[in-house]
Structure formats: C-alpha cells, structure tokens
C-alpha positions in Angstrom: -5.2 -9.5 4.4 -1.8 -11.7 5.3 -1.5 -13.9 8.2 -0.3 -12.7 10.9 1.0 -16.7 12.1 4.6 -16.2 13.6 4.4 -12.5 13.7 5.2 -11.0 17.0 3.7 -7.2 17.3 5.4 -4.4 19.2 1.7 -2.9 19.8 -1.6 -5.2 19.1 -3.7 -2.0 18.0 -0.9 -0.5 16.1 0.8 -3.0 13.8 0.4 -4.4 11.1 1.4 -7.1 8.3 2.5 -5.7 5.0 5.5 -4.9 2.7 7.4 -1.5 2.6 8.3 -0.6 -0.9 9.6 1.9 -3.2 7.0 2.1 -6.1 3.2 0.6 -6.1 4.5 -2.0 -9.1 6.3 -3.2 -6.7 3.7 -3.4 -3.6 1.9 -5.0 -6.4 4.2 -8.0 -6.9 4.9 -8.4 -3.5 1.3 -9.0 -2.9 1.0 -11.5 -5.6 3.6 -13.3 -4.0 2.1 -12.9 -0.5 -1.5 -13.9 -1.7 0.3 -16.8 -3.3 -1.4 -15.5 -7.2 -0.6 -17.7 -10.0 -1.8 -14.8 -12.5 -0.1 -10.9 -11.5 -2.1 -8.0 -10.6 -2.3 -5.9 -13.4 -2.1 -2.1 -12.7 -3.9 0.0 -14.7 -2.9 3.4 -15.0 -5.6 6.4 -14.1 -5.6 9.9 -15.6 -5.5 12.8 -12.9 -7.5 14.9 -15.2 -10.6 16.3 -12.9 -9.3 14.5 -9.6 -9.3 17.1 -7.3 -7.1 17.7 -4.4 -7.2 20.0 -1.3 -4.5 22.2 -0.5 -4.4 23.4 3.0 -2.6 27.0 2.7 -1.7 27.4 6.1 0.8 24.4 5.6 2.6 26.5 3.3 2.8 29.6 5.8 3.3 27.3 8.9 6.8 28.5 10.2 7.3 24.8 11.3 8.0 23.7 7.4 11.1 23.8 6.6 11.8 25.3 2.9 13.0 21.6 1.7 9.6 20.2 2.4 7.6 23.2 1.4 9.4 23.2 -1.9 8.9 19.7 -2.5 5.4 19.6 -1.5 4.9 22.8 -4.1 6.8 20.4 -6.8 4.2 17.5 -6.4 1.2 20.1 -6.5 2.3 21.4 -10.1 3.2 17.7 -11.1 -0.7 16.5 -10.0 -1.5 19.7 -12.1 0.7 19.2 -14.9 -1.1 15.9 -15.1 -4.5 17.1 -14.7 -5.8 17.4 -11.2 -7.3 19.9 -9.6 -5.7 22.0 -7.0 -8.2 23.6 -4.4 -6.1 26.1 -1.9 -8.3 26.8 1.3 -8.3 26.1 4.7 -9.4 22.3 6.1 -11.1 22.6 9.1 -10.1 18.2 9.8 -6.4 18.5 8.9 -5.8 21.7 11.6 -8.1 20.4 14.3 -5.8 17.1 13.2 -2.6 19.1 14.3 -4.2 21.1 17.2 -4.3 17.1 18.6 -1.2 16.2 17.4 0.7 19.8 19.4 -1.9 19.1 22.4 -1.5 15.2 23.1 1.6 14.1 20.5 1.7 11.4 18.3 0.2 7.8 19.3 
C-alpha cells in the first residue's frame, strides 16, 4: 500500500509501512496524505445493531488477567451492546489453541 523506498526493516517478514494513530479519523487523513489524495476519504459511520461478536469466557476466568484489563474489556462488551451488537459468551476453539501456541513456543 506505501512504498517502502528508504525504509530500512528490523525483520523482512515482520514489518511493515504504516502510521500509528490515536483514532481511525485520523489513520484516515494520514493515508490521504500518504496516497497523496487530492479529495479525503470520507468515513462513514456503521451501526453495531446485529454485528455479532464472540466472547471467549475463559478470558474472563483466566487467572493471568489482571482485574484492570478484565474490567476494561467488560466495559467495551456493554458499550458494543449498548450500541447494538451482539455478544455471544462461549468457548473459541482458534483463540485457546491460539494461546496454547503462544505458552508453548512464545510470541514471534
């Protein structure tokens, strides 16, 4: 998506080009000015009514979550909620065998 002229990556594979930002208005902008756009991205916004999110419930029992993030992460479910969404609790077979790798072999 950006050229990658000049850039100098730590790890080939791992790495790449793009801006860190606070909001998505503002990775909007800053790819405007990237892509060189004479006319701004618009961003429209989306209702979360009937999006549906999965809730793995052994995150929220996992010893290794601290309160802070537990609580937090219980905040943004009633907010997606609150707006509409769909909250599903039950287990996810991808995200724990996702884990199991990460305890087994660590993080790339």
């Amino acid at each position: 998506r950006y050229s990658r002229d000049g850039v100098f990556p730590l790890a080939l594979t791992l790495d790449s080009v793009g801006p860190l930002t606070r909001s998505v208005r503002d990775a909007l902008v800053i790819d405007d000015l990237l892509c060189a756009r004479s006319k701004p991205s618009s961003l429209i916004p989306r209702s979360l009514a009937g999006q549906r999110f999965l809730l793995d419930q052994a995150v929220l029992e996992d010893e290794r979550v601290t309160p802070a993030v537990r609580d937090n992460l219980l905040r943004a479910v009633e907010a997606l909620r609150a707006s509409g969404a769909l909250i599903e609790v039950k287990p996810c077979q991808a995200f724990q065998a996702t884990l199991l790798l990460t305890q087994q072999h660590g993080w790339l």
